[in-house]
mmCIF file as gemmi writes it, N, C-alpha and C atoms, coordinates in Angstrom:
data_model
loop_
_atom_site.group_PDB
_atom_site.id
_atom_site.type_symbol
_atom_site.label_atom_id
_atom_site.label_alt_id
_atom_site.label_comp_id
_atom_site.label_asym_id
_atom_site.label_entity_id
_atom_site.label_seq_id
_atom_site.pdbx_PDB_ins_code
_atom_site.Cartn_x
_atom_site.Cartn_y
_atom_site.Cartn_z
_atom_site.occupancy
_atom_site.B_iso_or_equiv
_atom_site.pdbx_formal_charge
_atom_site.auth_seq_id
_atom_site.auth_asym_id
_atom_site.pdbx_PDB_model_num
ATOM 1 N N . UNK Axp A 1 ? 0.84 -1.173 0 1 0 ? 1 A 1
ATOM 2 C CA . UNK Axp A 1 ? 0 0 0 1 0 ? 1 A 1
ATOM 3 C C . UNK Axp A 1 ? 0.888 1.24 0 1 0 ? 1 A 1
ATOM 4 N N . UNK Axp A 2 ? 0.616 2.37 -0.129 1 0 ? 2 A 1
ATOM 5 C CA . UNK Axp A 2 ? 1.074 3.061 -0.936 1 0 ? 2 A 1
ATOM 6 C C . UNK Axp A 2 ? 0.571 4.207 0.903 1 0 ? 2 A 1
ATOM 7 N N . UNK Axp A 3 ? 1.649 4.707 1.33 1 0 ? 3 A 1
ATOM 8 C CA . UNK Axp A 3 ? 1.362 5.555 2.994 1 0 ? 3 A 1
ATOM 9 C C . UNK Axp A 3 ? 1.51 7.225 2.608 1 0 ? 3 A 1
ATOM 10 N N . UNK Axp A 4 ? 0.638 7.83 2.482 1 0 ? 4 A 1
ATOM 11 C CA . UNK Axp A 4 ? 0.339 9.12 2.613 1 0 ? 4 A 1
ATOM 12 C C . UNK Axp A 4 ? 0.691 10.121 4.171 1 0 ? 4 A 1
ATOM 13 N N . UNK Axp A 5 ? 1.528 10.547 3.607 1 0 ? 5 A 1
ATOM 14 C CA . UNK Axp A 5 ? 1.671 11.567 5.446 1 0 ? 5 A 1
ATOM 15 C C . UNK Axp A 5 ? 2.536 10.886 6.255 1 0 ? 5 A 1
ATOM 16 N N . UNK Axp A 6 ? 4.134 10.581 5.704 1 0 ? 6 A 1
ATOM 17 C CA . UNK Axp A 6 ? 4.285 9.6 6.756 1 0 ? 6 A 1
ATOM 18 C C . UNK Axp A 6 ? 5.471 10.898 7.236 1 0 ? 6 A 1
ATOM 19 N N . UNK Axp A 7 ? 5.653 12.036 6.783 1 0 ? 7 A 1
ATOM 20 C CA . UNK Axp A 7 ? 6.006 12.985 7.354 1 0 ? 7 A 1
ATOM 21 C C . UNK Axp A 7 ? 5.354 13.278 8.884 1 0 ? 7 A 1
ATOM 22 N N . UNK Axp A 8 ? 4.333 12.754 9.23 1 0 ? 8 A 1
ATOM 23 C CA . UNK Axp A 8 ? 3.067 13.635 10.359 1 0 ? 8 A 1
ATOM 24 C C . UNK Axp A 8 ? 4.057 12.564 11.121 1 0 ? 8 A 1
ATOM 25 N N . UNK Axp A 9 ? 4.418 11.165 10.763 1 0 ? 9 A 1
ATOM 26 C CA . UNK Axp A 9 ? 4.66 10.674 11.941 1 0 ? 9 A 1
ATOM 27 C C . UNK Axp A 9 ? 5.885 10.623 12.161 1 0 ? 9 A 1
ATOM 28 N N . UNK Axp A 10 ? 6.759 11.156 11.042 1 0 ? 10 A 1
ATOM 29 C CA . UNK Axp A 10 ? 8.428 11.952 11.589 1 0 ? 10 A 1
ATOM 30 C C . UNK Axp A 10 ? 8.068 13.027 12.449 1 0 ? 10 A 1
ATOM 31 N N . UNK Axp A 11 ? 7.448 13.661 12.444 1 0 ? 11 A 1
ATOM 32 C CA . UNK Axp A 11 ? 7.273 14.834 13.202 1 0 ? 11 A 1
ATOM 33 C C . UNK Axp A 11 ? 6.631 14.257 14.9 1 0 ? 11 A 1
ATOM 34 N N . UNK Axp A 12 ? 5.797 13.363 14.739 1 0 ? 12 A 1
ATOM 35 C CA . UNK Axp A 12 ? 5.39 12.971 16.11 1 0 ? 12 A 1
ATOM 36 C C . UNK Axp A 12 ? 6.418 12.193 16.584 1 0 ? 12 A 1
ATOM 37 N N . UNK Axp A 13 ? 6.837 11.661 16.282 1 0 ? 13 A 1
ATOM 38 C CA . UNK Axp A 13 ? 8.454 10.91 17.263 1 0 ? 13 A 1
ATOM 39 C C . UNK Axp A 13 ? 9.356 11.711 17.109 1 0 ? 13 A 1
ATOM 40 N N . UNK Axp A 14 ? 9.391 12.986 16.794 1 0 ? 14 A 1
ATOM 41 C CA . UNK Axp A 14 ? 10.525 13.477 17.373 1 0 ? 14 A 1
ATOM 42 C C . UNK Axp A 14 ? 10.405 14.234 18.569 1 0 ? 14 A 1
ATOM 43 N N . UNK Axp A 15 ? 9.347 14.286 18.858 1 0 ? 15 A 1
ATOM 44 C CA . UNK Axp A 15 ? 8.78 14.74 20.397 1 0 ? 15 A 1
ATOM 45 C C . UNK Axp A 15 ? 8.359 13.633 21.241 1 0 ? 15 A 1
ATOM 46 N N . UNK Axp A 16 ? 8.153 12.097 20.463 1 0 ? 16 A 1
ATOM 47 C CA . UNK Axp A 16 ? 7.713 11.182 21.27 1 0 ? 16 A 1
ATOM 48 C C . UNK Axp A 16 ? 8.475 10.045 20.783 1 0 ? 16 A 1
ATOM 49 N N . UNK Axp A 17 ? 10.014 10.144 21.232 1 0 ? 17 A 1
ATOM 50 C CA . UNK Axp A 17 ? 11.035 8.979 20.417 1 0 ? 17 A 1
ATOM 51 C C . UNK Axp A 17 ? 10.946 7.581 21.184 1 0 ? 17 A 1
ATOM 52 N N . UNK Axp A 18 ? 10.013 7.359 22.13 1 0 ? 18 A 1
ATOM 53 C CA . UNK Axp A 18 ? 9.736 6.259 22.506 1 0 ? 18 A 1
ATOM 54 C C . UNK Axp A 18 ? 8.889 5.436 21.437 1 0 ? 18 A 1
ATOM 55 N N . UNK Axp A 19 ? 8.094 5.793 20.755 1 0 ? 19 A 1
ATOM 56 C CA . UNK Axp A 19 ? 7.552 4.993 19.794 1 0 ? 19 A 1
ATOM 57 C C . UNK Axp A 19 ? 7.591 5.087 18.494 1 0 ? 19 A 1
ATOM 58 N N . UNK Axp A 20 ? 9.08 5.593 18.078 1 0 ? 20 A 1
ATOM 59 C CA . UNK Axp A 20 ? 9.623 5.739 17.081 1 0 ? 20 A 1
ATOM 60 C C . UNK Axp A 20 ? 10.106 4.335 15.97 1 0 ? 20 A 1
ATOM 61 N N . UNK Axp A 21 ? 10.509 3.517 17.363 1 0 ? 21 A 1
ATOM 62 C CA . UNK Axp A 21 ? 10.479 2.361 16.334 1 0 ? 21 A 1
ATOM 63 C C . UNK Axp A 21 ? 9.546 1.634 16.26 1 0 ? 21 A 1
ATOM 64 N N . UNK Axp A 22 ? 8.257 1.607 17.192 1 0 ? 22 A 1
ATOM 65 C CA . UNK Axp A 22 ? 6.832 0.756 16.529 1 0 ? 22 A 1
ATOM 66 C C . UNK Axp A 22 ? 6.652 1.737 15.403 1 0 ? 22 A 1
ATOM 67 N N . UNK Axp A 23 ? 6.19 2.566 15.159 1 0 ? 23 A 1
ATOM 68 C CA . UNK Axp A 23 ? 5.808 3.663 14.026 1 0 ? 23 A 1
ATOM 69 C C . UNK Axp A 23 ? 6.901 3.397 13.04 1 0 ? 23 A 1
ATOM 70 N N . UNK Axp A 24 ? 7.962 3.217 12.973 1 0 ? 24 A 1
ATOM 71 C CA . UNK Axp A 24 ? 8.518 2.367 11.381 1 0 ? 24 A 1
ATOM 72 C C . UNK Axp A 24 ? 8.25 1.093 11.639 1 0 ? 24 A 1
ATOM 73 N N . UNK Axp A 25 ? 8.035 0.358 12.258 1 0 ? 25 A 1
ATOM 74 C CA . UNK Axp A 25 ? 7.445 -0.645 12.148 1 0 ? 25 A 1
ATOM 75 C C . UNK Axp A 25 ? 5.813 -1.061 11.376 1 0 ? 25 A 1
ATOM 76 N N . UNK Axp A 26 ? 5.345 0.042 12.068 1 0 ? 26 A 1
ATOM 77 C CA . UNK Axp A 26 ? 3.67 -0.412 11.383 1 0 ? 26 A 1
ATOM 78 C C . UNK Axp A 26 ? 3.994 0.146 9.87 1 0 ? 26 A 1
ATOM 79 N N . UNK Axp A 27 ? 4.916 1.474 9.926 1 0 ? 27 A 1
ATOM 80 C CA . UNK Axp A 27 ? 4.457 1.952 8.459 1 0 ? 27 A 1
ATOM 81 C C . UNK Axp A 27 ? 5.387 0.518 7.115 1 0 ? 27 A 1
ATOM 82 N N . UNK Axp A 28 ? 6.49 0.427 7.541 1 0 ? 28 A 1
ATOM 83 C CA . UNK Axp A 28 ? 6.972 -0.975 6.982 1 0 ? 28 A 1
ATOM 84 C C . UNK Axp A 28 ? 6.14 -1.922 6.638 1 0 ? 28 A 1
ATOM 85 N N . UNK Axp A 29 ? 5.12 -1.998 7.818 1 0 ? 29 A 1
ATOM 86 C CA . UNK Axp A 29 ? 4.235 -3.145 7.664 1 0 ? 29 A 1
ATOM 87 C C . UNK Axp A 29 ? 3.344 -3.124 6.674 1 0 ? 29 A 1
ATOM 88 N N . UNK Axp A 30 ? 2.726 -1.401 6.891 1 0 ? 30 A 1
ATOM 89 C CA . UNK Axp A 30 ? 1.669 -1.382 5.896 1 0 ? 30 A 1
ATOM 90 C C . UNK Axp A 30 ? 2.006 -0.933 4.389 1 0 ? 30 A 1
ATOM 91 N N . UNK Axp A 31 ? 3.233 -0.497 4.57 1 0 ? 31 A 1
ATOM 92 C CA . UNK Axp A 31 ? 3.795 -0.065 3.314 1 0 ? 31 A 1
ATOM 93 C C . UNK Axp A 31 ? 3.853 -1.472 2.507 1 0 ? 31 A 1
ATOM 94 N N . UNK Axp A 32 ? 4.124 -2.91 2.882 1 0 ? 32 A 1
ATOM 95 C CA . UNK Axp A 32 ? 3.947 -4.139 2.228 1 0 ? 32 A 1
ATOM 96 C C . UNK Axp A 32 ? 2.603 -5.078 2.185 1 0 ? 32 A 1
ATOM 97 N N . UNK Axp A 33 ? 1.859 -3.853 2.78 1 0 ? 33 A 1
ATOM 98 C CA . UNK Axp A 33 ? 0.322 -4.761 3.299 1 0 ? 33 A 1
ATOM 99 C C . UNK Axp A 33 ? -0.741 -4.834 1.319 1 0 ? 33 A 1
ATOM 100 N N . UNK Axp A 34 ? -0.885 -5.757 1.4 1 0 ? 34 A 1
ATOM 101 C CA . UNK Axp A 34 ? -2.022 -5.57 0.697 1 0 ? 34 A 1
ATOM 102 C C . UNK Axp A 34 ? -3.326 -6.407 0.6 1 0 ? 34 A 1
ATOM 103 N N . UNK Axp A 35 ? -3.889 -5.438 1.766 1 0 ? 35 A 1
ATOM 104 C CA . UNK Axp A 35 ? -5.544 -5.564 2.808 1 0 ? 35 A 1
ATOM 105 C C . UNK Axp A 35 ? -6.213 -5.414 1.294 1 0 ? 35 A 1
ATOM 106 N N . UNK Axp A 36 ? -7.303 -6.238 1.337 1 0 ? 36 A 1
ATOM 107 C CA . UNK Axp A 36 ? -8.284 -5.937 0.231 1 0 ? 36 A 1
ATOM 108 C C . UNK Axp A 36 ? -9.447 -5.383 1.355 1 0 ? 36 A 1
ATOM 109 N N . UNK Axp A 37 ? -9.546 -5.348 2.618 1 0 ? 37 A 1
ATOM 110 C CA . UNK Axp A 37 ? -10.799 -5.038 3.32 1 0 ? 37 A 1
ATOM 111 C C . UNK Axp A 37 ? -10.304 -4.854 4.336 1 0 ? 37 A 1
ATOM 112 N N . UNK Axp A 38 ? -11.077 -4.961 5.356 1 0 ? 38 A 1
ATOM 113 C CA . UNK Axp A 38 ? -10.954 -4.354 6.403 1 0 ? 38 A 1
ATOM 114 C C . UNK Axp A 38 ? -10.48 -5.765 7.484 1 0 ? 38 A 1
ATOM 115 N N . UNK Axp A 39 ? -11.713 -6.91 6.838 1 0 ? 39 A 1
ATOM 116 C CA . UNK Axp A 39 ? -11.163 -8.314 7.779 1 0 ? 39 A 1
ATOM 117 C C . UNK Axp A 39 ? -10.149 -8.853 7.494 1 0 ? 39 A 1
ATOM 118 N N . UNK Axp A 40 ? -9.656 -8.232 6.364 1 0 ? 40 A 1
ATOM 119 C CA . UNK Axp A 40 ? -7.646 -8.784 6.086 1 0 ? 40 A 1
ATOM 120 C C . UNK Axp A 40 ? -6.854 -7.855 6.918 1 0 ? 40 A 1
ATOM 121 N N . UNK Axp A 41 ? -7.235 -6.739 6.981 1 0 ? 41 A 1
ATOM 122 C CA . UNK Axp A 41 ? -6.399 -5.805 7.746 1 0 ? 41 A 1
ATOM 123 C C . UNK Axp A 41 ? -6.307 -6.669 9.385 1 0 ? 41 A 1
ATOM 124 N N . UNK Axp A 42 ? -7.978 -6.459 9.79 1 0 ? 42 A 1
ATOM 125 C CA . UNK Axp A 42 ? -7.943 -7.471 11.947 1 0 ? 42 A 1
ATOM 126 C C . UNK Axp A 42 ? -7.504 -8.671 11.614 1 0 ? 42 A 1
ATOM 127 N N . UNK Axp A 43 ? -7.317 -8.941 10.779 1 0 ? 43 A 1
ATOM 128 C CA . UNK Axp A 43 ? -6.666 -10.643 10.823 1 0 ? 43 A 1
ATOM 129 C C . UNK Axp A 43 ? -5.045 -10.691 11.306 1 0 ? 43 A 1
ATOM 130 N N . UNK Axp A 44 ? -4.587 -9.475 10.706 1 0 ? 44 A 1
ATOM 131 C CA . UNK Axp A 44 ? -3.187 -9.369 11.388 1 0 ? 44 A 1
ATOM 132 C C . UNK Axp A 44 ? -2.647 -8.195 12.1 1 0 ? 44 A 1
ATOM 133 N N . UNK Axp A 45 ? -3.835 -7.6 12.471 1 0 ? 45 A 1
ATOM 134 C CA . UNK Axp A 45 ? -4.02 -6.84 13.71 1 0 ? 45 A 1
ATOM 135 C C . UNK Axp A 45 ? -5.677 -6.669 13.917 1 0 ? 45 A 1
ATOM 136 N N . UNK Axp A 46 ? -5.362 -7.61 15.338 1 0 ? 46 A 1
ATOM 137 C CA . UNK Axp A 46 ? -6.803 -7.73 15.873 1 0 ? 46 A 1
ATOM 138 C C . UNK Axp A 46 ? -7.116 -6.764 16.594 1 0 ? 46 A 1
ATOM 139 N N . UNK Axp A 47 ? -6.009 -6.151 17.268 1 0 ? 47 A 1
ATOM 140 C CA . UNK Axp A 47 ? -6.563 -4.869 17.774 1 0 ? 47 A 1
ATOM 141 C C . UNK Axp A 47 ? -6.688 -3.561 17.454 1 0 ? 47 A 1
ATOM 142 N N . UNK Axp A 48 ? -6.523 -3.123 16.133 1 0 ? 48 A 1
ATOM 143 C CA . UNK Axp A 48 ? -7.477 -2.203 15.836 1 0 ? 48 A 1
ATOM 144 C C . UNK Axp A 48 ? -8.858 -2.427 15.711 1 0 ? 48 A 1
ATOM 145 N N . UNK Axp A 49 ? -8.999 -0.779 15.865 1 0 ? 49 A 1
ATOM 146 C CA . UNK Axp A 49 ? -10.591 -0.885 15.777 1 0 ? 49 A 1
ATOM 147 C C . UNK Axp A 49 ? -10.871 -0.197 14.566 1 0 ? 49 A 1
ATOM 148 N N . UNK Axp A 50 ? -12.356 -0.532 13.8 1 0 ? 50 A 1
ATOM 149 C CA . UNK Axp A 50 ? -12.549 -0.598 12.214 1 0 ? 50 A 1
ATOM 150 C C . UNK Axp A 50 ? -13.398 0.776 12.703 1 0 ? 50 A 1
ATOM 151 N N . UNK Axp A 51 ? -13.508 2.049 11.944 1 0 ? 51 A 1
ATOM 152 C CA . UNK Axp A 51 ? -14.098 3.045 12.794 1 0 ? 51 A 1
ATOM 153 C C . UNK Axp A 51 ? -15.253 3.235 11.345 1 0 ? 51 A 1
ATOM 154 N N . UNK Axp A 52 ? -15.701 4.64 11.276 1 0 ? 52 A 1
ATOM 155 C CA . UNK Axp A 52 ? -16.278 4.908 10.455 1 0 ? 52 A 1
ATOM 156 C C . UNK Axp A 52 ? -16.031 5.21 8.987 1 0 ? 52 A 1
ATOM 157 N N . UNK Axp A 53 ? -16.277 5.172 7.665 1 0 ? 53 A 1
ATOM 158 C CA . UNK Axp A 53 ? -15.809 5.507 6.338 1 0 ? 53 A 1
ATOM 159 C C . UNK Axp A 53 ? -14.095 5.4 6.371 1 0 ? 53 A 1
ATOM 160 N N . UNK Axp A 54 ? -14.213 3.936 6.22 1 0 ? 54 A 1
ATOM 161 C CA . UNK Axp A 54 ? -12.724 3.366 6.356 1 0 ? 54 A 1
ATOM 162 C C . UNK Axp A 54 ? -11.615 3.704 7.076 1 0 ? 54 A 1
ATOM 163 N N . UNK Axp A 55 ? -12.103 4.335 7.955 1 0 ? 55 A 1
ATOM 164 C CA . UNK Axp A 55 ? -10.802 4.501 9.173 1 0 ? 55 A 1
ATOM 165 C C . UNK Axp A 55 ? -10.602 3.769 9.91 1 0 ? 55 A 1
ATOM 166 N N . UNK Axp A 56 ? -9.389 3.442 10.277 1 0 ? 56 A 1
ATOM 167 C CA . UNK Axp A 56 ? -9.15 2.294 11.324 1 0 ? 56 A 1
ATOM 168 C C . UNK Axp A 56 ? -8.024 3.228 12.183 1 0 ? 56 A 1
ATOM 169 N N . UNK Axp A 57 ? -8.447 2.469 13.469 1 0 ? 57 A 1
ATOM 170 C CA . UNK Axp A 57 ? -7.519 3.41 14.521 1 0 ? 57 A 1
ATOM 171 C C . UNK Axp A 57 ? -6.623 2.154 15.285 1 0 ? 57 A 1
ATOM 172 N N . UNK Axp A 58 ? -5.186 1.87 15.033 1 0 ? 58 A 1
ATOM 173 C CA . UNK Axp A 58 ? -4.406 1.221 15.445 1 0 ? 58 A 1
ATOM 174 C C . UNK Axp A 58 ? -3.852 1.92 17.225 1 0 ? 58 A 1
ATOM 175 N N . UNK Axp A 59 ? -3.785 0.771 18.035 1 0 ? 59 A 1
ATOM 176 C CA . UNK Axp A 59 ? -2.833 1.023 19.427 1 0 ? 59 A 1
ATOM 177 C C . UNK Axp A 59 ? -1.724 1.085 19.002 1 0 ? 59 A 1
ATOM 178 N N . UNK Axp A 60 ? -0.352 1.942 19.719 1 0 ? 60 A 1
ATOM 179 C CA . UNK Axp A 60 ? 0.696 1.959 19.487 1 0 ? 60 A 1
ATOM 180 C C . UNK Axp A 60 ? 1.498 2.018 20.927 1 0 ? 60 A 1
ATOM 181 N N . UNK Axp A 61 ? 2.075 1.169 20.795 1 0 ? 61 A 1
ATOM 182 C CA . UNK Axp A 61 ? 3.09 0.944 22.44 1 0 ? 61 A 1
ATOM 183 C C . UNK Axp A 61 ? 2.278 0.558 23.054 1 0 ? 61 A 1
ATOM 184 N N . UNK Axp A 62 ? 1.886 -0.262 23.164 1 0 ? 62 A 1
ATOM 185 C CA . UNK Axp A 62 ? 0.921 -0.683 24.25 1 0 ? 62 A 1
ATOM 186 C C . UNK Axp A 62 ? -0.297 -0.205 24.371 1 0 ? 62 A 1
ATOM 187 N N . UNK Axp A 63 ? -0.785 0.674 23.596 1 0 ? 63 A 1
ATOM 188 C CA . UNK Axp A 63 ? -1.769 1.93 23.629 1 0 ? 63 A 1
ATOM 189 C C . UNK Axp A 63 ? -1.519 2.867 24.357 1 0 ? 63 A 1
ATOM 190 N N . UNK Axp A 64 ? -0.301 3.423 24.703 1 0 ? 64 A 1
ATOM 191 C CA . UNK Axp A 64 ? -0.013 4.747 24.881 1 0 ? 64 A 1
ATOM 192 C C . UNK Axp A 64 ? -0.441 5.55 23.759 1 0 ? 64 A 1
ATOM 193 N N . UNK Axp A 65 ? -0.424 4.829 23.066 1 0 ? 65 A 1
ATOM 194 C CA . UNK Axp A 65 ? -0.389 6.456 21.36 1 0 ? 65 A 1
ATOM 195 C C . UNK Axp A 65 ? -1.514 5.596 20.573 1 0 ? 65 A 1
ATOM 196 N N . UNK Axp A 66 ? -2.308 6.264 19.699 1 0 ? 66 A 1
ATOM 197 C CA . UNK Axp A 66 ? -3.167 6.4 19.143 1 0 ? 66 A 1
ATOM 198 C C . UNK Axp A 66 ? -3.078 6.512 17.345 1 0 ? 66 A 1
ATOM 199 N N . UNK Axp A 67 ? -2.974 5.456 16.432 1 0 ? 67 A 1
ATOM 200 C CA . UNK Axp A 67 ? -2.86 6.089 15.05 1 0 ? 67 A 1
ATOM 201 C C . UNK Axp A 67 ? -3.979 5.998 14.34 1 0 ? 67 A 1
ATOM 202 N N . UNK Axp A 68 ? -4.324 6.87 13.796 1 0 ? 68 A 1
ATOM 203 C CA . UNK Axp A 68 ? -5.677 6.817 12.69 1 0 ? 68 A 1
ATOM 204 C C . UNK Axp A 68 ? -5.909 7.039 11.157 1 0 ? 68 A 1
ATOM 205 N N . UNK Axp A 69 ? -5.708 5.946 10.84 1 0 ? 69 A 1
ATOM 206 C CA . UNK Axp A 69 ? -5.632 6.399 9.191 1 0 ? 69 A 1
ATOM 207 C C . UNK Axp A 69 ? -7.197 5.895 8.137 1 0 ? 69 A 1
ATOM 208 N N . UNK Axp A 70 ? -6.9 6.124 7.354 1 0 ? 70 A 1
ATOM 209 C CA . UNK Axp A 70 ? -7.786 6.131 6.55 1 0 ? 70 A 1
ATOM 210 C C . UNK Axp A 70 ? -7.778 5.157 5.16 1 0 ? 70 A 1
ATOM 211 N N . UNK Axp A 71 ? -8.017 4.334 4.993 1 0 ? 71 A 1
ATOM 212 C CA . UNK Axp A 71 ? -7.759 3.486 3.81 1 0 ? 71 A 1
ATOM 213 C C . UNK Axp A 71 ? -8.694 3.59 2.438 1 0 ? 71 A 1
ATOM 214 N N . UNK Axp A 72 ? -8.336 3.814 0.956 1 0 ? 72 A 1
ATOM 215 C CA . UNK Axp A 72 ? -8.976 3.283 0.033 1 0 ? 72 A 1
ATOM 216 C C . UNK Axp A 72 ? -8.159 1.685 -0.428 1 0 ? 72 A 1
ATOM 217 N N . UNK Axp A 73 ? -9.331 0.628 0.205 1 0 ? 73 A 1
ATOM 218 C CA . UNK Axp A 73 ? -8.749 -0.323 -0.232 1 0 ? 73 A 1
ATOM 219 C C . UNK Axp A 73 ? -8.544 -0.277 -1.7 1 0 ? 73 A 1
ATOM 220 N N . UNK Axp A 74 ? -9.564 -0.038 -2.541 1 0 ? 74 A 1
ATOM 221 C CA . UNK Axp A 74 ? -9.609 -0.264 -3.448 1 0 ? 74 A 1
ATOM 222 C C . UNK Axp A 74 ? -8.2 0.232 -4.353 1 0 ? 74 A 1
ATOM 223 N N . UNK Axp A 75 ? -7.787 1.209 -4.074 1 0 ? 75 A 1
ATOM 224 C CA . UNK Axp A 75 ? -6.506 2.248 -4.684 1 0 ? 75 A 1
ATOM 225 C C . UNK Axp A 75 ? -5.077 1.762 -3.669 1 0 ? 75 A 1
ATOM 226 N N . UNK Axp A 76 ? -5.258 1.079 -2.662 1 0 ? 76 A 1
ATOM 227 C CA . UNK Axp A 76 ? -3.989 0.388 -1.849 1 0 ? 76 A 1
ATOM 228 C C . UNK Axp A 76 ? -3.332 2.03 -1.464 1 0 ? 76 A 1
ATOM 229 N N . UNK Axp A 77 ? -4.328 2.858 -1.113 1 0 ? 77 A 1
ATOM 230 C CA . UNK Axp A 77 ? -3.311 3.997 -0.156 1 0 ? 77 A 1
ATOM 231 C C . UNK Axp A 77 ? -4.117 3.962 1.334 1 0 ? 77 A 1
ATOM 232 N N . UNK Axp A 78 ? -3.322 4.621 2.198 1 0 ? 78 A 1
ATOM 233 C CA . UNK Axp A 78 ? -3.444 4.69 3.491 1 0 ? 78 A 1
ATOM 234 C C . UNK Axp A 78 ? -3.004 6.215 3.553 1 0 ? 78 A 1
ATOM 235 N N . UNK Axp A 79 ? -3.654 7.021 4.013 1 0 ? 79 A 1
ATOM 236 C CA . UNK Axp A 79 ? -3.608 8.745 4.75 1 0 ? 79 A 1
ATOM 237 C C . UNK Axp A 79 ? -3.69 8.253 6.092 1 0 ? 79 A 1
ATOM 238 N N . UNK Axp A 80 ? -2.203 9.029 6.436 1 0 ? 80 A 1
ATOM 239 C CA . UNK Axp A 80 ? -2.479 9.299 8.207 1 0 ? 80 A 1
ATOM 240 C C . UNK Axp A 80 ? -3.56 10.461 8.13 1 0 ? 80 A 1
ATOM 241 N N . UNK Axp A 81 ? -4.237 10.093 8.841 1 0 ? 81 A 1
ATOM 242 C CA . UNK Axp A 81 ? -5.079 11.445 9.433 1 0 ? 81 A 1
ATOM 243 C C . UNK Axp A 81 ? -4.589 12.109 10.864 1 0 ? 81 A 1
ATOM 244 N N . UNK Axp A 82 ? -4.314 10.993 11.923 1 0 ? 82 A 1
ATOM 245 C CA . UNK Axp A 82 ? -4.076 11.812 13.358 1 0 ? 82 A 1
ATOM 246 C C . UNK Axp A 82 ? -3.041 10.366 13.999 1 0 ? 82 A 1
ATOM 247 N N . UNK Axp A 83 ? -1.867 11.054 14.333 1 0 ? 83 A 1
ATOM 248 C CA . UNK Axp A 83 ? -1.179 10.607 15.665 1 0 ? 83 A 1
ATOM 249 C C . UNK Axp A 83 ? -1.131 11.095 17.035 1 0 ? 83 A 1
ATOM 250 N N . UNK Axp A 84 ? -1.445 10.526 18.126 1 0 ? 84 A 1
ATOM 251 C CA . UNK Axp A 84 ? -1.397 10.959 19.706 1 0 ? 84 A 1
ATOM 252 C C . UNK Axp A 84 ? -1.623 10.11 20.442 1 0 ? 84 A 1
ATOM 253 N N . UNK Axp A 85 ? -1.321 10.729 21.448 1 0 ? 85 A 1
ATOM 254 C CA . UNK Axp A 85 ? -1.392 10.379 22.969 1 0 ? 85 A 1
ATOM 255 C C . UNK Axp A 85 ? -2.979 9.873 22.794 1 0 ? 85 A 1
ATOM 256 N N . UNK Axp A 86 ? -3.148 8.941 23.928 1 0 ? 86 A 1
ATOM 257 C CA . UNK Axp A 86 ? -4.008 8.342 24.276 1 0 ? 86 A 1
ATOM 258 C C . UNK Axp A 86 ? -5.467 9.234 24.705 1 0 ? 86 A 1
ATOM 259 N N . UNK Axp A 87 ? -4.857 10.131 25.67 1 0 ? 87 A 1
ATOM 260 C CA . UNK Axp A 87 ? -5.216 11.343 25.927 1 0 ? 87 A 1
ATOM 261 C C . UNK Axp A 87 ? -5.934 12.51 24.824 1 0 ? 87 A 1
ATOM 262 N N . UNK Axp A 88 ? -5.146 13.111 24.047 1 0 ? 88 A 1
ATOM 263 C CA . UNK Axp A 88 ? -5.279 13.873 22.734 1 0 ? 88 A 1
ATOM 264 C C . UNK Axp A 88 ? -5.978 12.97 21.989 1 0 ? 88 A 1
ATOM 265 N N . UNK Axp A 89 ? -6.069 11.862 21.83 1 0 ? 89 A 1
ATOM 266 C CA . UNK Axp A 89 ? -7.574 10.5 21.174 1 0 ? 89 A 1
ATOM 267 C C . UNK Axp A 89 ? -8.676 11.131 21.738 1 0 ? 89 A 1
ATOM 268 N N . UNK Axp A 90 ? -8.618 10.767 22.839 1 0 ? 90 A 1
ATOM 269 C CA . UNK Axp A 90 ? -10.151 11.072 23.466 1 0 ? 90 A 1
ATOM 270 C C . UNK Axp A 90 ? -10.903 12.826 23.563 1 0 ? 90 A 1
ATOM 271 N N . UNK Axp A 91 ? -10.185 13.358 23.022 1 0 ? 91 A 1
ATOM 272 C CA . UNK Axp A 91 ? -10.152 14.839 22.526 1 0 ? 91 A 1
ATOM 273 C C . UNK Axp A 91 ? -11.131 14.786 21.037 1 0 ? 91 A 1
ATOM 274 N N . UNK Axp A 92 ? -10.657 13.653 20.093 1 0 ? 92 A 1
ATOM 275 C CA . UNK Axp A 92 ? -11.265 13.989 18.811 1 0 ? 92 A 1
ATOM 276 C C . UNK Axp A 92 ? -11.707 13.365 18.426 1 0 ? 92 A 1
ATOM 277 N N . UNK Axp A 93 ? -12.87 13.71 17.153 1 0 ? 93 A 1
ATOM 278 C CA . UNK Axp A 93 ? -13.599 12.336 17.12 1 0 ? 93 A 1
ATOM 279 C C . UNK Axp A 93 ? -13.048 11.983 15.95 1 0 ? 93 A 1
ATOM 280 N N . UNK Axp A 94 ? -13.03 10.318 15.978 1 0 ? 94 A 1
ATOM 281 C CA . UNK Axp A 94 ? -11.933 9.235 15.158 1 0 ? 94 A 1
ATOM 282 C C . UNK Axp A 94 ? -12.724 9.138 13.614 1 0 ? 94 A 1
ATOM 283 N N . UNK Axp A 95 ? -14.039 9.408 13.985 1 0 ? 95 A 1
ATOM 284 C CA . UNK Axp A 95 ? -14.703 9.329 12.869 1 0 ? 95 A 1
ATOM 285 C C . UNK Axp A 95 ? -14.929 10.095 11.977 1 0 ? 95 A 1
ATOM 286 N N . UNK Axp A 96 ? -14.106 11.308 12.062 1 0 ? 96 A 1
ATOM 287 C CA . UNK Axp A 96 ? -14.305 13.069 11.581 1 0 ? 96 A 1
ATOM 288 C C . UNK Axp A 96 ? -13.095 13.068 11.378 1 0 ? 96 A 1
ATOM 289 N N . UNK Axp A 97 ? -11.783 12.423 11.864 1 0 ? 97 A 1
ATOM 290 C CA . UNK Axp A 97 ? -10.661 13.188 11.554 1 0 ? 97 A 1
ATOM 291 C C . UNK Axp A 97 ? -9.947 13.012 10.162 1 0 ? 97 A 1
């Protein structure tokens, strides 16, 4: 898949370098992912949650941090929309961002 914005999440680990290497990790991951849906995506991460108009919101570190992107399966891209704190999550809504 093809990762849109992966600048947003250079910019969030450099204020939060604790989860700097899960965050090249997932984007690695998804940068080789190719999800046709959403139940290929929880199949190899069960714990995201599938949100509204194809957003899925992944835990990061344990769920300290919060990622939310946006998928056209159909086109194999992924837009970050929002990285944060667990905290700054519960601030916005996942389904709007």
């Amino acid at each position: 898949m093809r990762v849109i914005a992966i600048r947003t999440l250079r910019e969030f680990w450099k204020y939060h370098p604790d989860c700097e290497q899960q965050l090249k990790a997932w984007f690695k991951e998804a940068e080789s992912a190719l999800w046709k849906n959403s139940n290929e995506l929880k199949s190899e991460y069960p714990n995201a949650s599938i949100l509204d108009d194809n957003r899925i919101c992944f835990n990061i570190k344990g769920n300290h941090y919060r990622l939310i992107v946006k998928i056209n399966f159909s086109h194999q891209i992924i837009w970050i929309r929002f990285i944060g704190t667990h905290s700054e999550y519960d601030k916005i809504n996942a389904n709007k961002i």
